[in-house]
C-alpha positions, 0 to 999 in steps of 0.5 A: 634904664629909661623913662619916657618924660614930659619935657617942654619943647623950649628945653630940647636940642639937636645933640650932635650924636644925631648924625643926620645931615640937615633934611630939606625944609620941604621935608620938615613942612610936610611933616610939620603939617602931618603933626598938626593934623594927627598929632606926634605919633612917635616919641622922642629920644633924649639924653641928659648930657651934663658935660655939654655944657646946657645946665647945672648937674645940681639944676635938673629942672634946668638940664636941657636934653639933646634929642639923638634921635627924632632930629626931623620932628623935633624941627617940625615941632619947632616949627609949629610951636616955638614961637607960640608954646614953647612950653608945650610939654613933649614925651621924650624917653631919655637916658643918662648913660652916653653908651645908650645914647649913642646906641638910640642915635644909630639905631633910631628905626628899632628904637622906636614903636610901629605906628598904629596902621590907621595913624599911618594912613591919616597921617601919609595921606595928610602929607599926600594931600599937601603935595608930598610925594610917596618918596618924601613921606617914606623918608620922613617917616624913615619907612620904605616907600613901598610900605607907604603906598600900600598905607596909602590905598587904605585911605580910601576907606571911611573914617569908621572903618579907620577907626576900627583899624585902630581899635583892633576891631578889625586887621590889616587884611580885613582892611585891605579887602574893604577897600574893593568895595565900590563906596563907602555905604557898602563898607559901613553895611558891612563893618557891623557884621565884621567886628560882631563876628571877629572872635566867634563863629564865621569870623569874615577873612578877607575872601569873605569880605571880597565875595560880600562886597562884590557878589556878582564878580566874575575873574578875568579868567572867566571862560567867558571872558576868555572867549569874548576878549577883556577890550570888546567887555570893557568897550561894551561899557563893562566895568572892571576892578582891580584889587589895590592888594592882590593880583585878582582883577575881576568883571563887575557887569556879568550881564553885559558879559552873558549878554557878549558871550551869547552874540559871540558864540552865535557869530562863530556858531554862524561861520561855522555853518557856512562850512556847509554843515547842515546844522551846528548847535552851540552849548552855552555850557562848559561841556557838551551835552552828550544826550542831546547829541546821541539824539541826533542821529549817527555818528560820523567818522573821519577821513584820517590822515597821515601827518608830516614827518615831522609833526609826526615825530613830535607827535611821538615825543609827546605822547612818550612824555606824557606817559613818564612825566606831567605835561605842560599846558603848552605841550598838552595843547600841542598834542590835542592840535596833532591829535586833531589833526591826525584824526582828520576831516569831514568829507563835504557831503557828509557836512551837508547832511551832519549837525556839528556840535559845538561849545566854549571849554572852562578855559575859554578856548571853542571846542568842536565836537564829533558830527552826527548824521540824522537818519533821514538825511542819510537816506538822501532826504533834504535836511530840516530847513530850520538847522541854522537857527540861532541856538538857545543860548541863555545867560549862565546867571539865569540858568542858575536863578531859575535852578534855583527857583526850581530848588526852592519851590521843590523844597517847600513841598518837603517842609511837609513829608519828613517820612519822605525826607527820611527815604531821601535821607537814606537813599543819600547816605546809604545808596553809593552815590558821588556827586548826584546826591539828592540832598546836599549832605555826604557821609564821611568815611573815617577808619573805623579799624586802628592801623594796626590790628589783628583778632583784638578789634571786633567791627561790627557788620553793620559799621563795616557795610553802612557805607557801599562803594561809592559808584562815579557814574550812579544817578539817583532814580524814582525807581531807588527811592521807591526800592527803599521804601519798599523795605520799610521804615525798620530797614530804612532806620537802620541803614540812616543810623549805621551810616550816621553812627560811621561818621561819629567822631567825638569819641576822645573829645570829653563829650565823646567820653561823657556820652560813652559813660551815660551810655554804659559803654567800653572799649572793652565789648570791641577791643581786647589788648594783646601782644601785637595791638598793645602790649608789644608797643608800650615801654617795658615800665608800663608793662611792670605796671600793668602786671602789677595793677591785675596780678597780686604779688603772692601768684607772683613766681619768686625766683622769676619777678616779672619786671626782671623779663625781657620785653617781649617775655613781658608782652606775651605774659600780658597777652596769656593774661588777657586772652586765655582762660588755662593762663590765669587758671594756671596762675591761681586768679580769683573770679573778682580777680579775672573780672578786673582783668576784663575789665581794665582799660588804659587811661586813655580809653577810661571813661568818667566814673561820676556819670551814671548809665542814663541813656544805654538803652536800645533803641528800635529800627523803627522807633 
């Protein structure tokens, strides 16, 4: 056993148990001035040793304790305040058994209690601030150093956000990620809502924490950055920050980098064109846009060509890869080079008189489309004077701003039609569409059949087809929505409530029983158990138990009891009983009799019998 006392400092000595050698007096001054500034955040650890001669036995109130481990702070207390409190009263946990003792001395780092991360910090920043190095405090602290320099680029942090660290208000990589902001105002904005969300719903992690602190941050390998090159953004006066806690460095000046990307795509656009194409346009976004360039006229072929022999031949080689195994980036890179290649060039004339397409890929790498000809120029016409302007390059943040403007604007002229909501409510779940639905809501597509099943489970019509196939390539169309409300309010409801009742699934949860029980409903009007959907799987025991529950002993055969079946005798029996009418004739059942076997349910799909049928009725389409 061992207690922690108050013992005052005069009475405390270096036992000889403490094997450490003499630490140097740096070490001891450092630490001494990080006591002064947070206090002793570790206790000691002592031992009453009676036979080294430093009291009476009889004497406890003279008995000095040898410290066995905590030699380097019990010094830095001595050096703060032996001369002037030597009865300043120190915690000490202490033992009186040597066995103990000498177990404390050898294993001082698991003897002791973890620092609080916030006292950590305070207190190696202190050390920092006075001239300490990360090693020294590391071993003054019997730390690694590693642990000491990530304490350390938490000390950045404002003091409330310390606190908070300390309170438990908010973690460690809670913390962390506070330490990407750009000052300390954007931190006690956001400290509030941290700690108010920390145990409720939309409690912030440390992603959430990064995008709310720096919403406009854009990953170095943005396609942008990519493009331009992190020297010519940075030379620009583009700022750029590194995550003290992670490897994610990002961009902080997007409109330097849209600004950047813009020139730079309308130099290389520009030496392209001095190829002699008649016309290049740039699309400032990841893909090319495949409407515009069908617009421009025909399509013009390439003069293919053979490769050498050998690219030839690792040509080859990749593409038999790629059909047994995954390529890897560098090999799927060197196989759109030989495609290219291989499909060979544009002769000069047909650039004279061809708009080439070009645009910056999601990896940041410039890709050139196939080149048009436009009709006029292939019958010998002069080509417009205006194809080497500079193309329309806007920012990809305003595009998406005036999107959004376009959004908001279209959603408060909705605020008022709801019979028109409904139309595209229906036409967003009930229609087959991907990812271009009108509203921003997907139905999801649960089972609605158990794994194994067979004339037991009855699926409704409706259930199985409120949901069509959804279709990749399927755009949604005035000529659609106006095909819904063709049909009516009836049919539109209907198809909205047959979608919706698909993604219910709160039926095990106690509200989906409560809700089946108000309803008057049971499994029982889609569900019959038989051999191969139920019985057949449950342990022979709960079969006896079944039988026993719906078949009174005296219909029972005396010379044959139905616990001394085997299993599958059991599952066919239980299945006659559930499905057939002549089986429980046969048996002698009453009419109450067969209606419990109706009936009965396993517990698993009862519902509570407290709550009475309220809401069960049926509801019109068109209601």
């Amino acid at each position: 056993m061992s207690d922690i006392e108050l013992i005052p400092l005069s009475r405390l000595y270096i036992h000889s148990l403490n094997s450490r050698s003499e630490p140097p007096p740096l070490e001891i001054d450092l630490l001494a001035q990080s006591i002064q500034q947070a206090g002793l955040l570790q206790n000691l650890m002592g031992f009453k040793d009676f036979e080294a001669g430093y009291a009476d036995a009889n004497d406890l109130q003279s008995v000095k304790i040898g410290i066995v481990a905590g030699g380097r702070r019990l010094r830095a207390l001595w050096q703060l305040y032996r001369d002037t409190d030597p009865d300043m009263a120190i915690p000490v946990r202490i033992t009186a058994d040597a066995a103990t003792a000498a177990e404390w001395a050898g294993t001082e780092n698991t003897a002791r209690a973890a620092l609080n991360p916030a006292d950590e910090v305070r207190a190696y920043s202190t050390m920092r601030a006075k001239g300490a190095s990360p090693n020294q405090i590391a071993r003054a602290f019997a730390v690694r150093e590693q642990h000491v320099l990530g304490r350390l680029r938490l000390a950045i942090l404002p003091e409330p956000a310390l606190d908070a660290l300390r309170t438990g208000d908010i973690s460690l990589d809670q913390a962390a990620a506070l330490t990407v902001a750009e000052d300390d105002k954007h931190v006690l904005t956001l400290l509030p809502t941290i700690i108010a969300r920390q145990n409720g719903y939309g409690r912030m992690g440390p992603d959430a924490i990064r995008n709310a602190l720096r919403p406009q941050a854009v990953p170095v390998n943005d396609r942008r950055a990519v493009f331009v090159g992190i020297d010519l953004y940075s030379a620009s006066g583009g700022r750029i920050q590194a995550d003290l806690f992670s490897d994610s460095t990002v961009l902080l000046d997007p409109g330097i980098l849209d600004d950047l990307f813009a020139r730079r795509l309308e130099e290389v656009r520009a030496e392209i064109a001095a190829e002699g194409w008649a016309k290049v346009v740039a699309f400032a976004e990841p893909w090319p846009n495949h409407e515009v360039m069908l617009k421009a006229g025909e399509r013009l072929r390439r003069h293919a060509v053979d490769l050498p022999p050998g690219d030839q031949a690792e040509y080859d080689a990749l593409s038999d890869a790629a059909e047994d195994r995954e390529l890897t980036d560098v090999e799927l890179r060197r196989l759109d080079e030989l495609e290219d290649r291989q499909r060979g060039d544009y002769s000069d004339e047909d650039r004279a008189a061809a708009t080439l397409f070009i645009f910056v890929d999601r990896d940041g790498a410039l890709r050139r489309e196939d080149a048009f000809r436009a009709a006029d120029a292939a019958d010998g016409q002069e080509p417009d004077a205006g194809t080497t302007s500079k193309p329309e390059t806007i920012s990809d943040s305003l595009r998406q701003d005036l999107n959004a403007i376009g959004t908001l604007a279209l959603q408060t002229a909705l605020l008022d039609r709801p019979e028109l909501m409904l139309d595209l409510l229906a036409m967003s779940l009930t229609r087959g569409l991907t990812y271009n639905r009108p509203l921003a809501l997907a139905p999801s597509e649960p089972a609605i059949e158990p794994a194994k099943t067979d004339d037991g489970v009855r699926v409704s019509d409706r259930l199985a087809q409120a949901i069509p196939g959804y279709d990749r390539t399927a755009e949604p169309t005035l000529d659609l929505l106006q095909a819904i409300q063709t049909e009516g309010k009836k049919a539109r409801n209907a198809a909205i409530t047959a979608a919706l009742a698909r993604t219910f699934q709160a039926a095990n949860a106690a509200f989906g029983r409560e809700l089946a029980a108000s309803l008057g409903v049971t499994a029982r009007s889609v569900w019959t158990p038989t051999a191969a959907n139920f019985f057949s799987r449950m342990p022979g025991g709960m079969l006896d138990d079944i039988w026993a529950q719906l078949v009174p002993e005296e219909l029972t055969e005396p010379s044959l009891p139905f616990r001394n079946l085997k299993k599958a005798e059991k599952a066919s029996r239980l299945h006659d009983l559930f499905n057939s009418a002549d089986f429980r004739e046969t048996l002698g059942m009453s009419r109450e009799q067969t209606a419990r076997v109706d009936a009965w349910l396993p517990p698993q799909l009862r519902t509570p019998e407290t709550i009475t049928p309220a809401i069960g009725t049926k509801e019109t389409a068109d209601a």
